[in-house]
DRENMARDREN-140716 format. One record per residue: residue in three letters; y, x, z of N, C-alpha, C in turn. Coordinates in nm, 3 decimals, m for minus. Layout:
! DRENMARDREN-140716
node residu: Ala	n_yy: Y	n_xx: X	n_zz: Z	ca_yy: Y	ca_xx: X	ca_zz: Z	c_yy: Y	c_xx: X	c_zz: Z
...
This chain:
! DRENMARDREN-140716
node residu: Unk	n_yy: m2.081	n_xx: 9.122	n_zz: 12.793	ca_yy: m2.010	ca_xx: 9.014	ca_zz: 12.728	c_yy: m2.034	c_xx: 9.026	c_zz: 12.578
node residu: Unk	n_yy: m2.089	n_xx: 8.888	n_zz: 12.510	ca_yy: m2.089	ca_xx: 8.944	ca_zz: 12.375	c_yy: m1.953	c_xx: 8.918	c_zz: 12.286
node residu: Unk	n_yy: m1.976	n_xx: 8.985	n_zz: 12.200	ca_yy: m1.902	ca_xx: 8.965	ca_zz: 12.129	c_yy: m1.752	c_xx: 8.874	c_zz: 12.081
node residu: Unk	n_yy: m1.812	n_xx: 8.823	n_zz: 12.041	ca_yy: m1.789	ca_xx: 8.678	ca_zz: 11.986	c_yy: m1.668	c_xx: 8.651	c_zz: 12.150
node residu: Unk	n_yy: m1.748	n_xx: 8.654	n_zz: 12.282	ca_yy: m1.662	ca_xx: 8.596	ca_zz: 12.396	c_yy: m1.575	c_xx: 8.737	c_zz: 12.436
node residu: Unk	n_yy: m1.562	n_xx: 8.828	n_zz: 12.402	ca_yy: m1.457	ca_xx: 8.966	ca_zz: 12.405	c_yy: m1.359	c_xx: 8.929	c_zz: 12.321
node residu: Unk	n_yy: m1.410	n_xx: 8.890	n_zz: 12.208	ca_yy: m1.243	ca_xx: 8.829	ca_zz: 12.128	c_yy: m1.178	c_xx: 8.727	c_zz: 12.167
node residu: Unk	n_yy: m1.233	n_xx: 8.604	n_zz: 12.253	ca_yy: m1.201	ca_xx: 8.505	ca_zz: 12.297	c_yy: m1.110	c_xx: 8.552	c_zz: 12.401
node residu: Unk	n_yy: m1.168	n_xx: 8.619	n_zz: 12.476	ca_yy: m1.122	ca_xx: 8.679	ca_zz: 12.641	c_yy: m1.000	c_xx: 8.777	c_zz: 12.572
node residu: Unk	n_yy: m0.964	n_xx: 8.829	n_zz: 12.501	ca_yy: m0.846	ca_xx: 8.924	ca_zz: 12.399	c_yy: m0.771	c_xx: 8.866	c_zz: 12.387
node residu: Unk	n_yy: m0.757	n_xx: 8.689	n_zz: 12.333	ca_yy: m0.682	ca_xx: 8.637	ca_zz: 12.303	c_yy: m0.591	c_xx: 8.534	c_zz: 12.419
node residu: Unk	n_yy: m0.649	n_xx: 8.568	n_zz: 12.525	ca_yy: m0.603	ca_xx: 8.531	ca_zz: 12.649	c_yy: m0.489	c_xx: 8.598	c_zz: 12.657
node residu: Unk	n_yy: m0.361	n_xx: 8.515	n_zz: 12.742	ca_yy: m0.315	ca_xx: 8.551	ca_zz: 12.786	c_yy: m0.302	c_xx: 8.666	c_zz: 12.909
node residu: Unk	n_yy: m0.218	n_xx: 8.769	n_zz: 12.983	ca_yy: m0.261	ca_xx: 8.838	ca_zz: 13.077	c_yy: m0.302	c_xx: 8.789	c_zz: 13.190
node residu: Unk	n_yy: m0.246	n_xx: 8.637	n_zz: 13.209	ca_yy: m0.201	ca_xx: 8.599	ca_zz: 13.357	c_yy: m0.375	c_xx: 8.465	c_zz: 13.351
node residu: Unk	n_yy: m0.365	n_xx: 8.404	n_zz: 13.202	ca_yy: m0.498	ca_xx: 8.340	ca_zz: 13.186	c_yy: m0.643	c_xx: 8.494	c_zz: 13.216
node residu: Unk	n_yy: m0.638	n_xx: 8.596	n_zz: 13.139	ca_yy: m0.757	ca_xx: 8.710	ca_zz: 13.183	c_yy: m0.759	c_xx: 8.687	c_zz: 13.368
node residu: Unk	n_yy: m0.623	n_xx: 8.753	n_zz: 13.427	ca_yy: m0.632	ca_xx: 8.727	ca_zz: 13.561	c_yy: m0.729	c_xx: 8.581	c_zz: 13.646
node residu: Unk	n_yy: m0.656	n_xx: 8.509	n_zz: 13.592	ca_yy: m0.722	ca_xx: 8.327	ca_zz: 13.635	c_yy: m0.871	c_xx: 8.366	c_zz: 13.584
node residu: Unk	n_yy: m0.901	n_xx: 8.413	n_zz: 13.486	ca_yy: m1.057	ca_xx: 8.370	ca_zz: 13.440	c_yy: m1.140	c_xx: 8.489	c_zz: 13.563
node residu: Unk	n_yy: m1.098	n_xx: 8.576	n_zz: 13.518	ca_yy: m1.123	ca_xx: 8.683	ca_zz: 13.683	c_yy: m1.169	c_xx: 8.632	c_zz: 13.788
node residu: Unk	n_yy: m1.051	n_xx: 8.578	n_zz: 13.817	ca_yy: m1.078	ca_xx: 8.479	ca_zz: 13.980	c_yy: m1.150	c_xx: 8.388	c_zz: 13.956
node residu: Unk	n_yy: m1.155	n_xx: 8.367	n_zz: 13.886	ca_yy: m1.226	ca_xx: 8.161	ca_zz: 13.858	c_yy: m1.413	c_xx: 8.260	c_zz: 13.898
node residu: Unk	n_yy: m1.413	n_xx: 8.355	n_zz: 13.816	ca_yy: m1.566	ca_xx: 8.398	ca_zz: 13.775	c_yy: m1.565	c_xx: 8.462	c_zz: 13.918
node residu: Unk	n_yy: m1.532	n_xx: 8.533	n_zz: 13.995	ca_yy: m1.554	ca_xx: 8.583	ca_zz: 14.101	c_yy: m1.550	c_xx: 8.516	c_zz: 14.199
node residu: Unk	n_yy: m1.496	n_xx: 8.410	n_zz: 14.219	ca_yy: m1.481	ca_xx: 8.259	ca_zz: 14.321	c_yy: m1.596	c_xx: 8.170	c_zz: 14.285
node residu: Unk	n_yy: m1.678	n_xx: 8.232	n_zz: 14.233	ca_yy: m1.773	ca_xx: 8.126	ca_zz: 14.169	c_yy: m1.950	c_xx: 8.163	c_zz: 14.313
node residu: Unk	n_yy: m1.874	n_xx: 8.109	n_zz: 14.392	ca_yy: m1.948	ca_xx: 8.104	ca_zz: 14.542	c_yy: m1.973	c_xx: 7.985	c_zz: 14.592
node residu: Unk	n_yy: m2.086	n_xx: 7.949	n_zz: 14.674	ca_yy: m2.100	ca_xx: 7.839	ca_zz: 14.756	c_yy: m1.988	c_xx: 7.799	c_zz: 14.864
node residu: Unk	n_yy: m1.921	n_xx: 7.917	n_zz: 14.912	ca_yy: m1.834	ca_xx: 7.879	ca_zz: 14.977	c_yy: m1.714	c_xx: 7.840	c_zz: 14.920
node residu: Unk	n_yy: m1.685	n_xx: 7.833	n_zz: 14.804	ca_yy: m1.531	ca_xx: 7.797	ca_zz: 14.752	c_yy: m1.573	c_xx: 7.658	c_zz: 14.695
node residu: Unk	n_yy: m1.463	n_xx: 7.572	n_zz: 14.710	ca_yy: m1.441	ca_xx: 7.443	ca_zz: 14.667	c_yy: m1.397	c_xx: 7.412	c_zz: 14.537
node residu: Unk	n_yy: m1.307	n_xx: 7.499	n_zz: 14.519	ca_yy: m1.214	ca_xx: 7.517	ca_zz: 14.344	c_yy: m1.069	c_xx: 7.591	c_zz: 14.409
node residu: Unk	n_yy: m1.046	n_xx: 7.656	n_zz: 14.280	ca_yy: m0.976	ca_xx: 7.747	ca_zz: 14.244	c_yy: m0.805	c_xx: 7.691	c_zz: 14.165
node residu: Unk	n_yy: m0.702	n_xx: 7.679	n_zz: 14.231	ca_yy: m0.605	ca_xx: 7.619	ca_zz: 14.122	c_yy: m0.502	c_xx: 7.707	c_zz: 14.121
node residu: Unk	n_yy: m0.394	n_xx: 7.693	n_zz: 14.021	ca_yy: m0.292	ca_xx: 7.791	ca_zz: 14.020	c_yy: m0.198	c_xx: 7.767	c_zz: 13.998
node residu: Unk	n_yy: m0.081	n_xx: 7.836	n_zz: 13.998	ca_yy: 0.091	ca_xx: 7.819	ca_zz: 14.011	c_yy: 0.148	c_xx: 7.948	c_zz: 13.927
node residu: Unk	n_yy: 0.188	n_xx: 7.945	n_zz: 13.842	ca_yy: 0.280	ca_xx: 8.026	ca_zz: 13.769	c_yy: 0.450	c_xx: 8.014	c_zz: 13.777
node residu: Unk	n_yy: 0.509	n_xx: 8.106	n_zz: 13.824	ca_yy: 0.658	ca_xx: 8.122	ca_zz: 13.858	c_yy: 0.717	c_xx: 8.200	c_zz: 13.748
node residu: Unk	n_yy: 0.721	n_xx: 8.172	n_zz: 13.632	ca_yy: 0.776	ca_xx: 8.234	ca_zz: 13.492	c_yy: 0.873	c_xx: 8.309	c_zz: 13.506
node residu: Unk	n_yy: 0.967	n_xx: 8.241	n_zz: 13.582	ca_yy: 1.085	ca_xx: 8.294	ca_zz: 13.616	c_yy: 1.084	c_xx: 8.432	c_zz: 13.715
node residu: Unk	n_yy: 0.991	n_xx: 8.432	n_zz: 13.782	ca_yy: 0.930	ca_xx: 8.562	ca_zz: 13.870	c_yy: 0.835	c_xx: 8.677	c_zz: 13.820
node residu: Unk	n_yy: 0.772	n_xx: 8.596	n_zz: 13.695	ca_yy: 0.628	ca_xx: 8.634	ca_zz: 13.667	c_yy: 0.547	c_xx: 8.636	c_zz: 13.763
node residu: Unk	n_yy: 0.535	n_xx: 8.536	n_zz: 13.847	ca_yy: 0.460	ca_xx: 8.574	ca_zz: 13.938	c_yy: 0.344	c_xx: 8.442	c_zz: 13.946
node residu: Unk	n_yy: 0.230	n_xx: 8.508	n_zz: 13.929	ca_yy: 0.127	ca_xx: 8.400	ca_zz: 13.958	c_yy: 0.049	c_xx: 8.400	c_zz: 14.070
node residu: Unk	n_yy: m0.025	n_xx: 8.260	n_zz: 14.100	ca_yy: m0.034	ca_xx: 8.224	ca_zz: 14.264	c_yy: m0.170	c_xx: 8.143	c_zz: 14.237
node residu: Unk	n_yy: m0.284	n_xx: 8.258	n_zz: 14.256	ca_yy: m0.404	ca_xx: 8.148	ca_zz: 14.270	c_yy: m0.453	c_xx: 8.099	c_zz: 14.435
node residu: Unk	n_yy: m0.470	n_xx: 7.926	n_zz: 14.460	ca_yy: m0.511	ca_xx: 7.914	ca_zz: 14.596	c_yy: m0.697	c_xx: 7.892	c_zz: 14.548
node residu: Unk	n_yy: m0.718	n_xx: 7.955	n_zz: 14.657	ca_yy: m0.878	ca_xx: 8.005	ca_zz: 14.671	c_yy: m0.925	c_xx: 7.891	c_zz: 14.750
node residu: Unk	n_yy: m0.984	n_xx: 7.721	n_zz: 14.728	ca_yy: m0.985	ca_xx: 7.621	ca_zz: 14.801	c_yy: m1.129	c_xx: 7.646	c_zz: 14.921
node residu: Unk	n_yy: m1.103	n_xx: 7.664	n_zz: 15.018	ca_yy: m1.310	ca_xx: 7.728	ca_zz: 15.062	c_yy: m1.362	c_xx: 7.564	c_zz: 15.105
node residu: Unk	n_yy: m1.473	n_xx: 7.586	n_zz: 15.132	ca_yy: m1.517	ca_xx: 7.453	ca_zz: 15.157	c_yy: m1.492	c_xx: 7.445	c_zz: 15.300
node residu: Unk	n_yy: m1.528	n_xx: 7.330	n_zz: 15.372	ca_yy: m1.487	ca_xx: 7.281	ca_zz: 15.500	c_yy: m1.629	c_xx: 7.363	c_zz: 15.581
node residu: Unk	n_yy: m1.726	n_xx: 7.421	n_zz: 15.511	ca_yy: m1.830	ca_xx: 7.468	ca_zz: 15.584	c_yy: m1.850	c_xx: 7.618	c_zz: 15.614
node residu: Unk	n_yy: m1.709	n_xx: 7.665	n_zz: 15.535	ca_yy: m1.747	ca_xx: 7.838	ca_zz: 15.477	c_yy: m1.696	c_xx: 7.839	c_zz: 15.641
node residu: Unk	n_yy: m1.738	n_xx: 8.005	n_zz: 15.652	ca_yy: m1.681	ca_xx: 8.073	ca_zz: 15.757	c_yy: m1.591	c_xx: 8.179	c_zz: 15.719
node residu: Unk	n_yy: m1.538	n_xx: 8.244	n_zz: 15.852	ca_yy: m1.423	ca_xx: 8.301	ca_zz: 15.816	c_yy: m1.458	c_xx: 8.494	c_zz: 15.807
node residu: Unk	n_yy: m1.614	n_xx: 8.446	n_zz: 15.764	ca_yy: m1.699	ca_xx: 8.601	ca_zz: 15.731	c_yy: m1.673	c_xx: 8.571	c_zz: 15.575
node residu: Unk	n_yy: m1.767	n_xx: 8.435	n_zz: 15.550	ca_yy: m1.720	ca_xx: 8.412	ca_zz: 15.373	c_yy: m1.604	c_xx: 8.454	c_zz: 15.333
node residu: Unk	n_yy: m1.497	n_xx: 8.388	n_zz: 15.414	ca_yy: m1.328	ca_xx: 8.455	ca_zz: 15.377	c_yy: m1.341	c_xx: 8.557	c_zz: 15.341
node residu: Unk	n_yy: m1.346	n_xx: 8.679	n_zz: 15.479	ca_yy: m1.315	ca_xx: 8.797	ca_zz: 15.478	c_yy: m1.374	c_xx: 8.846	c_zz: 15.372
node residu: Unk	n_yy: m1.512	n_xx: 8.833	n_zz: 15.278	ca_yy: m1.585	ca_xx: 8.898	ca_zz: 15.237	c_yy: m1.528	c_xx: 8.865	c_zz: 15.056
node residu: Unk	n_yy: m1.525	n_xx: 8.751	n_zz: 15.012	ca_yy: m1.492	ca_xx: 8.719	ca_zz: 14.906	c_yy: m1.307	c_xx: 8.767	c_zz: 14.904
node residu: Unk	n_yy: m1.228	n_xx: 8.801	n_zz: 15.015	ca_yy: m1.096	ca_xx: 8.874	ca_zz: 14.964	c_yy: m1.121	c_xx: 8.951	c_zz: 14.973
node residu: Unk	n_yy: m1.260	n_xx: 9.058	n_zz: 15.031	ca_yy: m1.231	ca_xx: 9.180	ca_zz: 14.976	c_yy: m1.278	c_xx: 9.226	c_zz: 14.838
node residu: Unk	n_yy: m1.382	n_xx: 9.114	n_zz: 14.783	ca_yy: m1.458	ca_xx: 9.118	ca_zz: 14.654	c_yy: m1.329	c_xx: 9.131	c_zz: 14.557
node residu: Unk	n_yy: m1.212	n_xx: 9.048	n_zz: 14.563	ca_yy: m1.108	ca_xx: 9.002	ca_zz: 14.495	c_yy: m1.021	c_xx: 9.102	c_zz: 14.472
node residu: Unk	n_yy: m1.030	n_xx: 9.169	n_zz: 14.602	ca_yy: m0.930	ca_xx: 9.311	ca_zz: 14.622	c_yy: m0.951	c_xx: 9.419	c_zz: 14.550
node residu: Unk	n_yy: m1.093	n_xx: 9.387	n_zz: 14.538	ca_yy: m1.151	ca_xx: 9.543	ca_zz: 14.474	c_yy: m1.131	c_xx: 9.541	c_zz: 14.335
node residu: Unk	n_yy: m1.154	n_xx: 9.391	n_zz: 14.298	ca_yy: m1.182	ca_xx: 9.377	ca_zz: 14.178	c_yy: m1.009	c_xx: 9.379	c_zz: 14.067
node residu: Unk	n_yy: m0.931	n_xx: 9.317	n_zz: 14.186	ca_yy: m0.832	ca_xx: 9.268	ca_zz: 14.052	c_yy: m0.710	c_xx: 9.384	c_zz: 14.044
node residu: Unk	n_yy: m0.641	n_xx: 9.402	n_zz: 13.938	ca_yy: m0.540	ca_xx: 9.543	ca_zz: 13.909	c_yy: m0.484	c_xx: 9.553	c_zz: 14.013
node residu: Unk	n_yy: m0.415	n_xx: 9.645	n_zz: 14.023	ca_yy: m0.273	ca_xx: 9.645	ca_zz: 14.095	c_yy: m0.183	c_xx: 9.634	c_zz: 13.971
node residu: Unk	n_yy: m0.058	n_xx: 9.531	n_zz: 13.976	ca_yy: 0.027	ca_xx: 9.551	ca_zz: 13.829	c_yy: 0.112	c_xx: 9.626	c_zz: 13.842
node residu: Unk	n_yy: 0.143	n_xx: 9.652	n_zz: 13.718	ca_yy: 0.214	ca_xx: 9.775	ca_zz: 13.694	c_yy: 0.380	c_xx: 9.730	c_zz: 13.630
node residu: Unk	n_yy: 0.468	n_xx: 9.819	n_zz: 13.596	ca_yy: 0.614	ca_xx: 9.775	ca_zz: 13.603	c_yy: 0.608	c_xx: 9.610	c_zz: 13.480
node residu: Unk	n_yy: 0.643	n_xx: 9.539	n_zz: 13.465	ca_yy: 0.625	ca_xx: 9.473	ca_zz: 13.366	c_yy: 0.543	c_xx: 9.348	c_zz: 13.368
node residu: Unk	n_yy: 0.466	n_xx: 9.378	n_zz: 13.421	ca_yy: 0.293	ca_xx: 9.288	ca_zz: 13.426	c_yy: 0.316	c_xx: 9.195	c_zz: 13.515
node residu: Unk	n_yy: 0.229	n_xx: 9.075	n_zz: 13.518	ca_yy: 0.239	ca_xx: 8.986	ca_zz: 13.595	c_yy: 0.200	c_xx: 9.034	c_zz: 13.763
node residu: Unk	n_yy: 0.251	n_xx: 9.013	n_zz: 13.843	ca_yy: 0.212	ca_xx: 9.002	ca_zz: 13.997	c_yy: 0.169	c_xx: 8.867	c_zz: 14.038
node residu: Unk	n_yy: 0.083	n_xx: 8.925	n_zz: 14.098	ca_yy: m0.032	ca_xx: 8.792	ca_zz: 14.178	c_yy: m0.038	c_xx: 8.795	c_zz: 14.302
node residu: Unk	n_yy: m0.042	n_xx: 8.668	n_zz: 14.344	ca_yy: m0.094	ca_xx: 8.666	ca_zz: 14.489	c_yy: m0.192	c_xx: 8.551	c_zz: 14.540
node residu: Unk	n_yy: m0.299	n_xx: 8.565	n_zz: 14.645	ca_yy: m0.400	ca_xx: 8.509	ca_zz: 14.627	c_yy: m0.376	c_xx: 8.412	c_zz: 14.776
node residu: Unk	n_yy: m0.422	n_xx: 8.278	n_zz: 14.720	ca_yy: m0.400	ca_xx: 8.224	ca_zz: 14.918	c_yy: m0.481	c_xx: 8.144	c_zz: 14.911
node residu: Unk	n_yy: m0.573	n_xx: 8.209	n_zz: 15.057	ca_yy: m0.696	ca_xx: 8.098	ca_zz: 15.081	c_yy: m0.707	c_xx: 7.977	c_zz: 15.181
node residu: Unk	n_yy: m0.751	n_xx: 7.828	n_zz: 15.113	ca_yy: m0.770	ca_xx: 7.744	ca_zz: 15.211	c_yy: m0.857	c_xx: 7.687	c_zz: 15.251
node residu: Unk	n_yy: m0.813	n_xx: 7.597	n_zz: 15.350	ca_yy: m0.987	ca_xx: 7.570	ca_zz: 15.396	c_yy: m0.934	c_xx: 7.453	c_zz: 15.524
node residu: Unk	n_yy: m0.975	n_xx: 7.339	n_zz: 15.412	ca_yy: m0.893	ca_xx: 7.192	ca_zz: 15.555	c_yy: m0.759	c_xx: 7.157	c_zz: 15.536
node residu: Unk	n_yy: m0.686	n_xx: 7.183	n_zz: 15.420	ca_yy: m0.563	ca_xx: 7.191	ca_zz: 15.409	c_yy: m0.504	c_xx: 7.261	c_zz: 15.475
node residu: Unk	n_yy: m0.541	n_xx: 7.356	n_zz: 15.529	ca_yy: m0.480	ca_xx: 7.504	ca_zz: 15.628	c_yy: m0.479	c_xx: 7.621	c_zz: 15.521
node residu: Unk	n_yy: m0.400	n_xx: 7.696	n_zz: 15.587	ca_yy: m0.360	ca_xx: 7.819	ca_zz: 15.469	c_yy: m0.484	c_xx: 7.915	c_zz: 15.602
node residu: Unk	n_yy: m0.571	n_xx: 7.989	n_zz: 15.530	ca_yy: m0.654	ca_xx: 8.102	ca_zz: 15.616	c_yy: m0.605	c_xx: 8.208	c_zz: 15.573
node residu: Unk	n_yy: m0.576	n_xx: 8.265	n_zz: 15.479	ca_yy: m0.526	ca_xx: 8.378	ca_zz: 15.487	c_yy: m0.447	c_xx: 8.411	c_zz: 15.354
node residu: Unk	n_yy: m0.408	n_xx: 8.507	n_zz: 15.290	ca_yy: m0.347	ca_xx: 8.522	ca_zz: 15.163	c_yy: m0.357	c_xx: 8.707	c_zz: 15.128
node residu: Unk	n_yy: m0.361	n_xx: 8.734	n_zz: 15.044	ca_yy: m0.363	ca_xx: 8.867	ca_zz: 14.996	c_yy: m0.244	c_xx: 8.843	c_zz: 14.855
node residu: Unk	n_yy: m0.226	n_xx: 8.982	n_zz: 14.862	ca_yy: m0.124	ca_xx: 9.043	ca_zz: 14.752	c_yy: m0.214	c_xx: 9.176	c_zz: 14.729
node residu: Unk	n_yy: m0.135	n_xx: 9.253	n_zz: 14.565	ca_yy: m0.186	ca_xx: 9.387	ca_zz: 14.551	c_yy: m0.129	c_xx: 9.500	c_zz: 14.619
node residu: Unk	n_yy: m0.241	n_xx: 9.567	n_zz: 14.685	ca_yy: m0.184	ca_xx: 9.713	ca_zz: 14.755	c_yy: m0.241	c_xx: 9.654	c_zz: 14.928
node residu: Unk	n_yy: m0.302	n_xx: 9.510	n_zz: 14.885	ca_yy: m0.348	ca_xx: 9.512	ca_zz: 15.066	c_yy: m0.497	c_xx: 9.554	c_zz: 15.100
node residu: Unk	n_yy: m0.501	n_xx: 9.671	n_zz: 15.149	ca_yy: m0.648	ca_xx: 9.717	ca_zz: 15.183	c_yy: m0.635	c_xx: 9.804	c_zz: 15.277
């Protein structure tokens, strides 16, 4: 990352770093788009992972575990996330941190 986009990415919020995370790691043939829900009052943020009507449910499995590996576990304080994937207006599956 140069420069210049490390200070950009700094000045992010924690819960925007998280979203840009996912956005860049969802960035697959099988995903449709990526949108999100913030619960302020919870701190809790909620990205849905949209898959396309063609992915399979190997694409699924494979891109939540990419997600799993990749994103924190939070810590006392920090925002908590949870991830839910669709596909057809059906919920396929959902992850939280600590599921592996």
């Amino acid at each position: 990352m140069s420069r210049q986009k490390t200070r950009q990415h700094d000045r992010l919020t924690p819960e925007q770093q998280l979203e840009d995370e996912v956005r860049r790691l969802a960035d697959h043939p099988c995903v449709d788009s990526v949108s999100d829900h913030f619960a302020g009052a919870y701190n809790e943020l909620g990205l849905t992972i949209h898959l396309t009507p063609a992915s399979s449910d190997t694409d699924y499995w494979a891109l939540r575990e990419t997600l799993l590996d990749a994103l924190p576990t939070p810590s006392a304080g920090t925002t908590i996330w949870m991830l839910i994937f669709n596909r057809d207006g059906k919920i396929v599956g959902t992850a939280f941190p600590g599921d592996r």
